[in-house]
C-alpha positions in Angstrom: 104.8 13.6 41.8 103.3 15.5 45.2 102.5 18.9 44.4 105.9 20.3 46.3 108.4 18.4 43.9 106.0 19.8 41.1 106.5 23.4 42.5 109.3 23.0 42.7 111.0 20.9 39.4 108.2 22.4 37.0 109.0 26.0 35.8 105.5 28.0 34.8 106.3 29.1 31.0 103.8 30.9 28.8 104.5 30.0 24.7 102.5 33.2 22.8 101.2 32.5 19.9 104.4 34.0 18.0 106.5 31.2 19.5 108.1 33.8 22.7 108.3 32.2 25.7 108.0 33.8 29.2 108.7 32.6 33.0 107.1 34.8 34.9 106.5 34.2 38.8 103.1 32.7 39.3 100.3 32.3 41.9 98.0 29.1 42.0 94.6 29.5 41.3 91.1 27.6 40.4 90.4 26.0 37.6 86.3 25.9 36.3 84.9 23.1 33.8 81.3 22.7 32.3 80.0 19.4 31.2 77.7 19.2 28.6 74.3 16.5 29.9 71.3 15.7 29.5 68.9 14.6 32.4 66.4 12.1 32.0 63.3 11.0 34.2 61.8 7.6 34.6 58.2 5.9 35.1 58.4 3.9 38.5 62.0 4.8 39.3 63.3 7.2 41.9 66.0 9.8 41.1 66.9 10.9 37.4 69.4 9.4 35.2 72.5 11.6 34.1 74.0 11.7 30.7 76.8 13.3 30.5 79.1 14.0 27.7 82.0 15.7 27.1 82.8 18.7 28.7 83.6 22.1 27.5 86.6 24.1 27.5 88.3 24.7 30.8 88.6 28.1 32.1 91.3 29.4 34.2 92.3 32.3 35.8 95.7 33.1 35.5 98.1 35.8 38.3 101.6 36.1 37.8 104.5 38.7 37.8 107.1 40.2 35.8 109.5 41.7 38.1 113.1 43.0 38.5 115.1 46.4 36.8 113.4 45.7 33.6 110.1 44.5 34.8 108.1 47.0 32.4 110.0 45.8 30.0 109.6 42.3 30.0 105.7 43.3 30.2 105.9 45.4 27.5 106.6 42.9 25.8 104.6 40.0 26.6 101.5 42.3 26.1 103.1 42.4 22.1 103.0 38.7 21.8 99.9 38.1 23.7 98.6 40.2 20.7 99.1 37.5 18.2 95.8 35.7 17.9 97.4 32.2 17.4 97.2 29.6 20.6 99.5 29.8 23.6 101.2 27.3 25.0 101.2 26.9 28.4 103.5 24.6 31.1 101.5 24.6 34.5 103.3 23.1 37.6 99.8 22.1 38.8 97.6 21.8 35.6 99.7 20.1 33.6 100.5 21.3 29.6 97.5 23.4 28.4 96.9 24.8 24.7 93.9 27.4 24.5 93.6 31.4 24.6 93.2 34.4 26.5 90.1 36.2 26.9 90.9 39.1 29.1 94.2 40.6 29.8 94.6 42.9 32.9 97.8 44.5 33.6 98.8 46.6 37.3 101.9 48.7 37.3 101.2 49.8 40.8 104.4 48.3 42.7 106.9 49.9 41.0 109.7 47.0 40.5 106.9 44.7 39.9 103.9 44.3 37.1 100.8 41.9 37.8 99.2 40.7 35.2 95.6 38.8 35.5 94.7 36.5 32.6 91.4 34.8 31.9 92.4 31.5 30.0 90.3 29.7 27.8 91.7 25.8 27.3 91.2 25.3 23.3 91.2 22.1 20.9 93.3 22.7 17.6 90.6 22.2 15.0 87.6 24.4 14.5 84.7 22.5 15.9 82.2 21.0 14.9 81.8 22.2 11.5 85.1 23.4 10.2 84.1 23.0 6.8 80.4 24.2 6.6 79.7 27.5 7.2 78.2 27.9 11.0 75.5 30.0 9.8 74.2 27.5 7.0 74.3 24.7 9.7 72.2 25.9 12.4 69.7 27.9 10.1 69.1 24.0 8.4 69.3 22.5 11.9 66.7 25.3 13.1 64.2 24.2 9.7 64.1 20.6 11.0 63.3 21.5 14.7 60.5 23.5 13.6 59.4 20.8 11.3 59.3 17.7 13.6 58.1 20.1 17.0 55.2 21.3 14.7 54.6 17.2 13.7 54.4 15.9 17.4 52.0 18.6 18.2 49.8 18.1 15.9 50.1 14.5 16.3 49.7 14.4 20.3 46.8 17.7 20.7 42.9 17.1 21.1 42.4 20.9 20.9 39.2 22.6 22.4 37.7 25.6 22.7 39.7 26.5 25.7 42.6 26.5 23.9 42.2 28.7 21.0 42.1 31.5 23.8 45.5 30.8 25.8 47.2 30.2 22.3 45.8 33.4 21.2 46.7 35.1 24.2 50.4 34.1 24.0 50.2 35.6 20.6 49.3 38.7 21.8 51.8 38.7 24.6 54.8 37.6 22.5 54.2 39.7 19.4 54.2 42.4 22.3 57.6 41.8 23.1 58.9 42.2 19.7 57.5 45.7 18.9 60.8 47.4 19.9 63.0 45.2 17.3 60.4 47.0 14.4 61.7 49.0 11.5 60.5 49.7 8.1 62.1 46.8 6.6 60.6 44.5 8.3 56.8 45.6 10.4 55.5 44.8 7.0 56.6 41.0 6.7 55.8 40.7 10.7 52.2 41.8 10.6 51.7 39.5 7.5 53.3 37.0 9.8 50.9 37.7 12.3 47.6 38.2 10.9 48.4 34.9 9.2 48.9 33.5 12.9 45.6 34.5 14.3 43.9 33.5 11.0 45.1 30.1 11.8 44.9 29.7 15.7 41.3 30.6 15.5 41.0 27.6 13.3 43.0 25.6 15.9 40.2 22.7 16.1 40.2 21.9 12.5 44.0 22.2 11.9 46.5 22.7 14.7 49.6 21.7 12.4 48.9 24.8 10.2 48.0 27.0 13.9 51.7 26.0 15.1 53.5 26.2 12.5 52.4 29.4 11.7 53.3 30.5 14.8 56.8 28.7 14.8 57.3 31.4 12.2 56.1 34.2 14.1 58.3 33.2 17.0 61.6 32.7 14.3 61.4 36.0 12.3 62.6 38.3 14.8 65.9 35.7 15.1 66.7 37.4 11.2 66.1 41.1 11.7 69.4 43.3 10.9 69.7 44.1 14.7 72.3 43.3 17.2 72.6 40.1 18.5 72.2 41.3 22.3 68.7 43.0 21.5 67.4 39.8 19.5 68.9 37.2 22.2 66.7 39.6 25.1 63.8 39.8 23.4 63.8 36.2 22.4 64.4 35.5 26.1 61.5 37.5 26.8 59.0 35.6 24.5 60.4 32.6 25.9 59.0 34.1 29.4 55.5 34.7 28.3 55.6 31.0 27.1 56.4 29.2 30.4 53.5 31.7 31.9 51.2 29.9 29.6 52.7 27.0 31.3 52.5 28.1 34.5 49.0 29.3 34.4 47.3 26.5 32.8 49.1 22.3 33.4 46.7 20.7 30.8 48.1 18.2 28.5 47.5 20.6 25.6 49.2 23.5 27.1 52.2 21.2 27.7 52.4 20.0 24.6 52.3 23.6 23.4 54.9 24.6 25.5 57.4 22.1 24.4 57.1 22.9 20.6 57.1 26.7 21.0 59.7 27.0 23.5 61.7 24.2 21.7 61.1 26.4 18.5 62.2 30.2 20.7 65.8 28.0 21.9 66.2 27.6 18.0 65.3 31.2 17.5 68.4 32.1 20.0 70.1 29.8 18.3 69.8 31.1 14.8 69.8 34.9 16.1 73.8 33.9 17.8 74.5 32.7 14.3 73.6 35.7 12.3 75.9 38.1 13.8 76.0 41.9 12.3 79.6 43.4 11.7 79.5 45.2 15.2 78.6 42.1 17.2 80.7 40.0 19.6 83.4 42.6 19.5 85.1 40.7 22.4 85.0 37.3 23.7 83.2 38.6 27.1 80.3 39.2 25.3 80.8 35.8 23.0 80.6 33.9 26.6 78.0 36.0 27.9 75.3 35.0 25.4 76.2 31.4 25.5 75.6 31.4 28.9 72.0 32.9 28.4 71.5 29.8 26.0 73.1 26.9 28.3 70.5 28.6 31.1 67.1 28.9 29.0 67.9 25.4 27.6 68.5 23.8 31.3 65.6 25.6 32.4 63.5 24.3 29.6 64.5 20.5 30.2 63.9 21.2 34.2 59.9 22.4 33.1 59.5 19.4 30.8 60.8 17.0 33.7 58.7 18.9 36.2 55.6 18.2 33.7 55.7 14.7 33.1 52.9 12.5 33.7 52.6 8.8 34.1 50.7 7.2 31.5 48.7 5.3 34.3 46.8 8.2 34.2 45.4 8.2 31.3 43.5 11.5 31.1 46.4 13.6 32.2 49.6 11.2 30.6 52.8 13.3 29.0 56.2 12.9 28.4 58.3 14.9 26.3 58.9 14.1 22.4 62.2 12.6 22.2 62.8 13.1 18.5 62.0 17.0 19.4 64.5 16.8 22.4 67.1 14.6 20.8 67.0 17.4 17.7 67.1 20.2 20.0 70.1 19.0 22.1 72.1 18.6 18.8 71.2 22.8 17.8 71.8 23.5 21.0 75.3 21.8 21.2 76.9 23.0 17.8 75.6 26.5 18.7 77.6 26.7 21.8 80.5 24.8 20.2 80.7 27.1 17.6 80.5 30.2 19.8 83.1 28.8 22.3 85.3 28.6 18.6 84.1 32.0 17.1 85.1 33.8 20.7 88.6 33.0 19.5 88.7 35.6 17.0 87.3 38.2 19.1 88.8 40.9 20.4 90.8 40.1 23.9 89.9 42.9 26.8 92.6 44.8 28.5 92.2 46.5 32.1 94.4 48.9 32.9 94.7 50.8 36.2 95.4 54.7 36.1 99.3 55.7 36.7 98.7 59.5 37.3 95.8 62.0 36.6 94.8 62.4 32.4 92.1 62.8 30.5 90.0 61.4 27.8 91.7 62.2 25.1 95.3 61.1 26.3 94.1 58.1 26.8 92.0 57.2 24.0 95.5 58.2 21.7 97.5 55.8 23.8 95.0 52.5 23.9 93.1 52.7 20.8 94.2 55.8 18.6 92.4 58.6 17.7 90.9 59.6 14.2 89.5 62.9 12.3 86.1 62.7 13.5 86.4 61.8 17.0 84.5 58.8 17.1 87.3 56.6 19.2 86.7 59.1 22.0 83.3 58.5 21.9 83.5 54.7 21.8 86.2 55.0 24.5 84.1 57.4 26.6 81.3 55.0 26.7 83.4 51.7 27.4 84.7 53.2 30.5 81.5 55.5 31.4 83.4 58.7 31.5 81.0 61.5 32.0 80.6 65.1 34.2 84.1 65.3 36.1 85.8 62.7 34.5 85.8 64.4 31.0 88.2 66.7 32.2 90.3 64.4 34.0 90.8 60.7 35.4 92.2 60.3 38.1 95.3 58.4 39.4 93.9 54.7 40.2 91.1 54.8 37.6 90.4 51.5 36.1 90.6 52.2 32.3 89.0 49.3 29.9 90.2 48.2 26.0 90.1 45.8 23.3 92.8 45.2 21.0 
């Protein structure tokens, strides 16, 4: 069918997820998809092999209009339905039938016999995946043990540790445990600097024992992933140890050094990992911020694999011979993987986002009764306030043409 008799003999319908359907005018747009792969290099062959798997959830970005007499109307109530949190249904001329949900919702009144509406659309499968029946948490925190365990086993299996050594280990230690000051509270600077005495105990002793030097400072590297803290400020801190590990890396391209590299950075991905799984009650609050952190782990991960592939050796020289554990990698993938499979499931039953654009001059407080509510001790006009960034002028009015932001 050419893309004119689809136009055409296809009508654009939106199912909600309380069975309403709507056939709004619609624009064409893009449509983005991920897949998931792994690259691999090999001795005495040019170019890099390409695994690739099956992809992610489709995104698209959705523009159509409600228009007519009773154009408010029929957006009114389509922004009731698109409430319900069940899956829509969706009949595409170009795209074909798609099931999945929305993860922003913007709405313009501006034309006055016409309402835009912008959609960000996340393509969905029906089933929780991949764990419907284990709980996500339990999962990954085993998944994370076994990492730890088999990256602390091919290090100490693969190092000749020297002098030289105990130095950039211990400097690392100094540099990471610097990054996680500001995540310190009295529950838990007690535990951490048991943690980390026991740390430089053991990488002073590197020679004699580097399973117990590593391993002790796998667990170093993990704690942070458990403190009662949000999920942002772990995932950017862990981010920022996993920086002061690739400058190990990048300062010193010894065998040892790259094998220490792949078993703590392997063991920090895990850390992210097991900090996006232990969410506290005022995390992912909306499905933005869901995508945004499973972005940061799909980026440290493919930057990761690029330094191991950028490190490899060729055993014909002997002195200076690595490649990357592939027990460690194959068990890292798989974290990886039902981390962000679970996230892309868990941002689901966020909160969608609503923009809204500004009708005529108000003020805080009008607004923040109309989008969320208010309550006795102001504490929705505060959260409102800070969403948007109201502050000096704007707490007395917002003016007309303001773009307002909301969750529901």
């Amino acid at each position: 069918m050419s893309w004119k008799e689809r136009t055409e003999n296809i009508q654009f319908t939106i199912k909600t997820g309380d069975g309403k359907v709507f056939t709004p005018l619609w624009k064409n747009g893009v449509k983005n998809k991920i897949y998931n792969f792994s690259k691999y290099e090999f001795i005495n062959s040019v170019g890099s092999f390409i695994d690739r798997k099956k992809p992610q959830s489709s995104k698209y970005p959705l523009k159509f209009w409600f228009q007519g007499d009773d154009n408010i109307e029929q957006a009114n109530a389509f922004e009731a339905s698109a409430d319900d949190p069940r899956l829509w249904e969706i009949k595409h001329p170009i795209y074909g039938n798609i099931k999945g949900q929305p993860v922003s919702l913007n709405r313009n009144d501006t034309s006055y016999n016409a309402t835009e509406v912008t959609v960000i659309f996340w393509e969905s499968i029906v089933r929780d995946y991949p764990n419907p029946i284990a709980s996500i948490e339990d999962v990954i925190i085993t998944k994370v043990s076994e990492l730890q365990d088999v990256s602390a086993e091919s290090y100490d299996s693969n190092v000749s540790p020297a002098s030289e050594d105990i130095q950039i280990l211990q400097d690392n230690l100094t540099q990471i445990t610097g990054v996680f000051d500001k995540l310190f509270d009295n529950d838990t600077f007690s535990d951490y600097q048991t943690l980390k005495s026991k740390a430089e105990s053991d990488v002073n002793n590197l020679i004699s024992s580097p399973l117990n030097a590593v391993t002790s400072l796998h667990s170093l590297l993990l704690s942070p992933s458990l403190f009662v803290k949000s999920v942002r400020s772990r995932v950017n801190a862990l981010e920022e140890a996993f920086n002061k590990v690739v400058d190990t890396l990048n300062s010193d391209n010894s065998v040892n050094t790259k094998l220490y590299f792949e078993s703590e950075s392997a063991v920090c991905i895990a850390a992210i990992c097991q900090a996006t799984s232990t969410p506290l009650d005022s995390d992912y609050i909306t499905r933005n911020e869901i995508e945004e952190i499973n972005t940061i782990i799909i980026d440290i991960y493919d930057q990761y694999l690029q330094l191991l592939d950028d490190s490899q050796v060729d055993i014909s020289n002997v002195l200076n011979a690595y490649h990357a554990d592939s027990v460690v990698q194959q068990q890292l993938y798989s974290l990886v993987a039902e981390t962000t499979g679970n996230l892309f499931a868990l941002a689901f039953q966020a909160k969608q986002e609503r923009t809204i654009e500004v009708e005529k001059n108000t003020n805080l407080i009008l607004l923040t009764h109309k989008y969320i509510g208010l309550d006795a001790d102001d504490v929705r006009i505060e959260e409102f306030r800070q969403l948007n960034n109201i502050k000096n002028d704007e707490l007395f009015i917002v003016k007309k043409g303001r773009i307002i932001k909301y969750f529901v």
